[in-house]
C-alpha positions as a Markdown table, in Angstrom:
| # | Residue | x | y | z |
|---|---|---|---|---|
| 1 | Unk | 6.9 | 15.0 | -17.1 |
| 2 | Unk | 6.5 | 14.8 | -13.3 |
| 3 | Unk | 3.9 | 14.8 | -11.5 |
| 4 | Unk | 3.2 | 17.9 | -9.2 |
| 5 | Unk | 0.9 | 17.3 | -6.2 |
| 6 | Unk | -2.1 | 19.3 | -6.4 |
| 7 | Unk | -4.6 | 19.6 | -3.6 |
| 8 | Unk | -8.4 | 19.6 | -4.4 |
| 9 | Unk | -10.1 | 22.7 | -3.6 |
| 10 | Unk | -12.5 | 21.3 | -1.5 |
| 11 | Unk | -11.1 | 19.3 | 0.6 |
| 12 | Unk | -13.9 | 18.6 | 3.0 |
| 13 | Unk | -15.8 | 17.1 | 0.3 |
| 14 | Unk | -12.7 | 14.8 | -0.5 |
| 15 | Unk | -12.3 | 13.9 | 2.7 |
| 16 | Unk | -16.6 | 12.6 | 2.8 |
| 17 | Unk | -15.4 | 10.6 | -0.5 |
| 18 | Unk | -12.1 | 9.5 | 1.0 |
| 19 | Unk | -13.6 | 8.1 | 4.1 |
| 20 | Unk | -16.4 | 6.4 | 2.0 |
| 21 | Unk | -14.1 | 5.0 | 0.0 |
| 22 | Unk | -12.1 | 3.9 | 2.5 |
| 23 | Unk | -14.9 | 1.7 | 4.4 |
| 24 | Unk | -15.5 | 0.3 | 1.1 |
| 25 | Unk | -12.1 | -0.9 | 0.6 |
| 26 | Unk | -11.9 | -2.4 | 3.9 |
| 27 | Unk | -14.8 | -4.4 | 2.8 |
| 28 | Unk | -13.2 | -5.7 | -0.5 |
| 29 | Unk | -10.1 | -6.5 | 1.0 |
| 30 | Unk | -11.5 | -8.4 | 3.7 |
| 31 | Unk | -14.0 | -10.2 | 0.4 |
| 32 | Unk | -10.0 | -10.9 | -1.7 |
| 33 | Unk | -8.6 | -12.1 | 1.3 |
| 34 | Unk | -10.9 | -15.0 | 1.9 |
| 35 | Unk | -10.1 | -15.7 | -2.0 |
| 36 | Unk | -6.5 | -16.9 | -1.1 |
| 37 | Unk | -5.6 | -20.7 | -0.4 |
| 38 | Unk | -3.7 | -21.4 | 2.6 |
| 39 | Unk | -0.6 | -22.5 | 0.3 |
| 40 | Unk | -0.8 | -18.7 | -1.3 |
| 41 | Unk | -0.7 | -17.1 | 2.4 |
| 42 | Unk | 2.5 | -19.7 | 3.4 |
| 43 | Unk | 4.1 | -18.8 | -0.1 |
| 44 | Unk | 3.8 | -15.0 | 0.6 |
| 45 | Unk | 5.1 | -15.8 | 4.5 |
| 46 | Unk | 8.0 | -17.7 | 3.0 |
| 47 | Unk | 8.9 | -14.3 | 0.6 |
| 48 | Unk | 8.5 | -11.5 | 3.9 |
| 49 | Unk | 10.5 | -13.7 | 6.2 |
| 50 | Unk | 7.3 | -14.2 | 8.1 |
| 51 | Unk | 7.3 | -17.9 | 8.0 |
| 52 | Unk | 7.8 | -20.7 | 10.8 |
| 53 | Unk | 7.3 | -24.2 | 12.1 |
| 54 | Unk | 5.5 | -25.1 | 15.5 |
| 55 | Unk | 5.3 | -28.7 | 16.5 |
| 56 | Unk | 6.2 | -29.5 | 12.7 |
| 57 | Unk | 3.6 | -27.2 | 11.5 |
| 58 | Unk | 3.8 | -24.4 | 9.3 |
| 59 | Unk | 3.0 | -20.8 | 11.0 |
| 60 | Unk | 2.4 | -17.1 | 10.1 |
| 61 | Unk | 5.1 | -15.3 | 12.5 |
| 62 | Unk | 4.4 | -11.3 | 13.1 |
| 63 | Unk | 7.1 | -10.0 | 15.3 |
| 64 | Unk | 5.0 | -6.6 | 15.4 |
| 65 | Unk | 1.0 | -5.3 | 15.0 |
| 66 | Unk | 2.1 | -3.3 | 12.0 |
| 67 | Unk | 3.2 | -6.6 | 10.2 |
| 68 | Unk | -0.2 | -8.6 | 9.6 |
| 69 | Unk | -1.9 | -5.7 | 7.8 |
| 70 | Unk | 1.3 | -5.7 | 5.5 |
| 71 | Unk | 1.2 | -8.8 | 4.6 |
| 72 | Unk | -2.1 | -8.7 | 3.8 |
| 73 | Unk | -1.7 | -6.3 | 2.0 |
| 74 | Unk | 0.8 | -7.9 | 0.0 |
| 75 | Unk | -0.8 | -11.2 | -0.2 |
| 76 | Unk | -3.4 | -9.4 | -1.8 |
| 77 | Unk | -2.1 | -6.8 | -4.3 |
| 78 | Unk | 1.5 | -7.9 | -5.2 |
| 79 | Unk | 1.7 | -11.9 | -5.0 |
| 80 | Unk | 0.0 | -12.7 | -8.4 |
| 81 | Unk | 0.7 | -16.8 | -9.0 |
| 82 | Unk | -0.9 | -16.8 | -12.4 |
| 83 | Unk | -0.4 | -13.3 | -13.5 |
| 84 | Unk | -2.8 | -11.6 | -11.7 |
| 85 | Unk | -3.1 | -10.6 | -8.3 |
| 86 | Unk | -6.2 | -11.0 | -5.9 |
| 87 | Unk | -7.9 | -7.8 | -7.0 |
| 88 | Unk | -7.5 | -8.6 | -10.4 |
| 89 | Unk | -9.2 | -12.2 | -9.6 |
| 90 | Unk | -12.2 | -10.4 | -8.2 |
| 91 | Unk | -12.6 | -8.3 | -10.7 |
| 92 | Unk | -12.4 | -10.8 | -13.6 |
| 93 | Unk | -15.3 | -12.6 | -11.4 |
| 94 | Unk | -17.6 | -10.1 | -11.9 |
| 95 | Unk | -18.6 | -10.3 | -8.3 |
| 96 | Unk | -19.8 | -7.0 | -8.8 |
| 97 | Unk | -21.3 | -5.6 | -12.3 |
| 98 | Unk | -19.8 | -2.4 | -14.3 |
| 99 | Unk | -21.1 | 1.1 | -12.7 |
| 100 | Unk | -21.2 | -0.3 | -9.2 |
| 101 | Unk | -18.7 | 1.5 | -6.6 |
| 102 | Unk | -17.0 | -1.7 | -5.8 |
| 103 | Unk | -15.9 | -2.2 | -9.6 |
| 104 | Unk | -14.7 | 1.3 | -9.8 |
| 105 | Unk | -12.6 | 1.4 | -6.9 |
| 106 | Unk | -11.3 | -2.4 | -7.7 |
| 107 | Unk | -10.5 | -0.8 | -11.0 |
| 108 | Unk | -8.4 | 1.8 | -9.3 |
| 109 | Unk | -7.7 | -0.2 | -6.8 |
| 110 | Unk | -6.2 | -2.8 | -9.8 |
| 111 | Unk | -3.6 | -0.1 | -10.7 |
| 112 | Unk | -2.1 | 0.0 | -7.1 |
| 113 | Unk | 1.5 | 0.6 | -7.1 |
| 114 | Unk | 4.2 | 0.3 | -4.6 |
| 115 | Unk | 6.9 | 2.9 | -3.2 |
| 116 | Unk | 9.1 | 4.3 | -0.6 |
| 117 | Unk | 7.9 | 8.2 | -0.2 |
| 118 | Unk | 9.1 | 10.8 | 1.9 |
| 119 | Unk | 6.3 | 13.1 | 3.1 |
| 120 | Unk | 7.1 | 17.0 | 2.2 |
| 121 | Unk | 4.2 | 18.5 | 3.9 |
| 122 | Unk | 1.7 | 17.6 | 6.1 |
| 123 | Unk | -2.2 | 19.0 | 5.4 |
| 124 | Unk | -3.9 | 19.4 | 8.3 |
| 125 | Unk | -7.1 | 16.6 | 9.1 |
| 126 | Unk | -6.6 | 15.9 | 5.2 |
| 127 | Unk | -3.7 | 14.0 | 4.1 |
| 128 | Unk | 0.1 | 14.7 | 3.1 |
| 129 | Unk | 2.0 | 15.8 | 0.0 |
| 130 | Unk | 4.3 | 12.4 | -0.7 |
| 131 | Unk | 7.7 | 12.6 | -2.7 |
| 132 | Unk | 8.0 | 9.2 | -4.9 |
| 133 | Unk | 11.5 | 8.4 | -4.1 |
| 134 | Unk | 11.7 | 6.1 | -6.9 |
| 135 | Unk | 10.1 | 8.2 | -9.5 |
| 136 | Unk | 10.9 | 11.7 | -8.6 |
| 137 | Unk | 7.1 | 12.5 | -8.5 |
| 138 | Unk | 4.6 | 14.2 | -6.2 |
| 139 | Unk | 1.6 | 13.3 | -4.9 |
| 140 | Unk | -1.8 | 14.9 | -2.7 |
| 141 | Unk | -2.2 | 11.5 | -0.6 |
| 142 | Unk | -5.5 | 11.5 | 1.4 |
| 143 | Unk | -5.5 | 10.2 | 4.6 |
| 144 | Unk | -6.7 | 11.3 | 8.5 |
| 145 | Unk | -4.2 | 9.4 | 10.6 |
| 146 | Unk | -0.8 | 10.8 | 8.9 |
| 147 | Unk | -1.7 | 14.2 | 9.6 |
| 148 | Unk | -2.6 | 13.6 | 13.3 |
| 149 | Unk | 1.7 | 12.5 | 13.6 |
| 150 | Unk | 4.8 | 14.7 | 13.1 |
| 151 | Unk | 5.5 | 12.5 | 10.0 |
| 152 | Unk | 7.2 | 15.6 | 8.1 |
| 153 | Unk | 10.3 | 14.1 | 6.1 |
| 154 | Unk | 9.7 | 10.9 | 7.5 |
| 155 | Unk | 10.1 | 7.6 | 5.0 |
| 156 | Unk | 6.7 | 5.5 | 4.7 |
| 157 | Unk | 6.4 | 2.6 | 2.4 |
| 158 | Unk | 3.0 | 2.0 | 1.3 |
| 159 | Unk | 0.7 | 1.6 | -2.2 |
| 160 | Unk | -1.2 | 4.4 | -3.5 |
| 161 | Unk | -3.8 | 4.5 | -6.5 |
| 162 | Unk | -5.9 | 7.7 | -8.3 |
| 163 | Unk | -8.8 | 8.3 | -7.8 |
| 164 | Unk | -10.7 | 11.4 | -9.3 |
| 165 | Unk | -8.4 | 14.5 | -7.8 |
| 166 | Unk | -6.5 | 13.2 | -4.6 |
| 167 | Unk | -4.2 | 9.7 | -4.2 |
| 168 | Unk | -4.9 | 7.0 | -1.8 |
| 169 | Unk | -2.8 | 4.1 | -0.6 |
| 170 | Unk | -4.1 | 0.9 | 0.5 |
| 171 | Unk | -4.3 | 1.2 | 3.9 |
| 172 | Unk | -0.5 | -0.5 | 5.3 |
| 173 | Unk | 2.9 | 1.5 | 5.7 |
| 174 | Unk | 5.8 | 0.7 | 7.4 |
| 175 | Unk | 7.1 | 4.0 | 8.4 |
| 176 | Unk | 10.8 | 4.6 | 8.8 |
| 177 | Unk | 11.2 | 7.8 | 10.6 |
| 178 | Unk | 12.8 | 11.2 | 9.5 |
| 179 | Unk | 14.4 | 10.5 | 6.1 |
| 180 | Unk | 18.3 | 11.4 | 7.4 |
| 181 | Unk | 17.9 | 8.5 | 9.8 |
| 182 | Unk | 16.5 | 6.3 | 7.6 |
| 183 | Unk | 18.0 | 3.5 | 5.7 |
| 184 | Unk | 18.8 | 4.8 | 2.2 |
| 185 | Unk | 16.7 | 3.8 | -0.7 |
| 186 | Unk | 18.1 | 3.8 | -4.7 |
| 187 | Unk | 16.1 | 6.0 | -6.9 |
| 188 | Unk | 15.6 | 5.3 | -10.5 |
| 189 | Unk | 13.7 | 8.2 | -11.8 |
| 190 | Unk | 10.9 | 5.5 | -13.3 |
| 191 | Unk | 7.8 | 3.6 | -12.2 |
| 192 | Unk | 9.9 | 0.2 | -11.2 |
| 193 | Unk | 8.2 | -2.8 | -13.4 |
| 194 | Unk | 6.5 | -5.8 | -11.8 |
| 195 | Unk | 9.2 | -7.7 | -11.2 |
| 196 | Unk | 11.3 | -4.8 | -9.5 |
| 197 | Unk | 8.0 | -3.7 | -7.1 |
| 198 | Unk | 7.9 | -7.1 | -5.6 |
| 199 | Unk | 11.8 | -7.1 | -4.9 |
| 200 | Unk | 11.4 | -3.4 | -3.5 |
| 201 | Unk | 8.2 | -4.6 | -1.3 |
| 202 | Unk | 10.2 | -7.3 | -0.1 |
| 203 | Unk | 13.7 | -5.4 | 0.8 |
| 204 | Unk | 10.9 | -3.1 | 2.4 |
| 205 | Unk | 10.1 | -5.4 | 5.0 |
| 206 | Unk | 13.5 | -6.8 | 5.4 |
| 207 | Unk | 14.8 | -3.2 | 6.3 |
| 208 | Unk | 12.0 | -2.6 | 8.3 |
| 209 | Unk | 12.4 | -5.5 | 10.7 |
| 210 | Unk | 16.0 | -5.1 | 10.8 |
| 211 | Unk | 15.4 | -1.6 | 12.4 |
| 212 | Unk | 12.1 | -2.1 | 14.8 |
| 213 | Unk | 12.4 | -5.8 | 15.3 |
């Protein structure tokens, strides 16, 4: 059964948690970040096309602002070189003990999935109602930025998670523009598996850099 956006009846209350939220995932993903070996940020480079050579040396290339936040963003929640990605790392640490907030947002933030959406309505100072393109589902997406832009039907690429009654993604997009412009996107009608998110996240950037690089 699909899911069917629903937007929380108090939204200036979600909007207090969102924001909290939001600072404190800033903070963890600055914490995961530092957990990666150089080798892990040059592997991930290599996969986004992001990778070069200076005087012999090897170089993180971003061709645009929007581009290091992505690839952070990747490096952290998709590249996983033992089966587990950076927030699963930190939370196997137990950097921070059960009933904290940081566990309970790492352990939403652990379920973090990746998609192309197309944005069917904009709420105002409060978020957007997202259309999963790949699994034909709807979702009440906090955030305060999306809203401030004409972003209705526009294609984004980004990662959301649940959290109580409202969606958030991780904090990078790549928008596309309005979706008849856009480049076109196959739906599957299913949550893609691991192996088909990291190709998707990939092709993603490709198409992204094609168009505004």
């Amino acid at each position: 059964m699909s899911i069917t956006a629903v937007i929380p009846h108090d939204l200036e209350k979600t909007i207090e948690t969102y924001q909290h939220l939001r600072a404190l995932m800033i903070r963890l993903h600055s914490e995961m970040s530092r957990l990666a070996r150089k080798d892990d940020r040059y592997t991930c480079a290599k996969r986004l096309g992001m990778l070069s050579k200076r005087s012999g040396k090897k170089a993180l290339i971003f061709e645009h602002e929007l581009e290091m936040d992505f690839f952070q963003d990747y490096l952290i929640h998709m590249y996983r070189p033992h089966g587990i990605n950076l927030v699963q790392q930190m939370l196997n640490s137990n950097r921070y003990p059960k009933g904290s907030e940081e566990r309970s947002l790492l352990e939403r933030m652990a379920t973090a999935r990746f998609s192309v959406f197309r944005i069917e309505e904009v709420i105002s100072t409060a978020g957007v109602v997202a259309h999963d393109l790949n699994t034909g589902d709807e979702y009440f997406i906090t955030d305060m930025t999306l809203p401030q832009q004409d972003v209705r039907s526009f294609l984004i690429a980004f990662r959301i998670f649940q959290m109580d009654d409202f969606w958030m993604h991780t904090g990078a997009c790549l928008p596309f523009g309005p979706s008849a412009e856009a480049p076109r996107f196959t739906s599957i009608n299913r949550t893609l598996d691991r192996k088909e998110e990291q190709q998707l996240n990939e092709n993603v950037v490709f198409k992204w850099r094609e168009i505004f690089c």
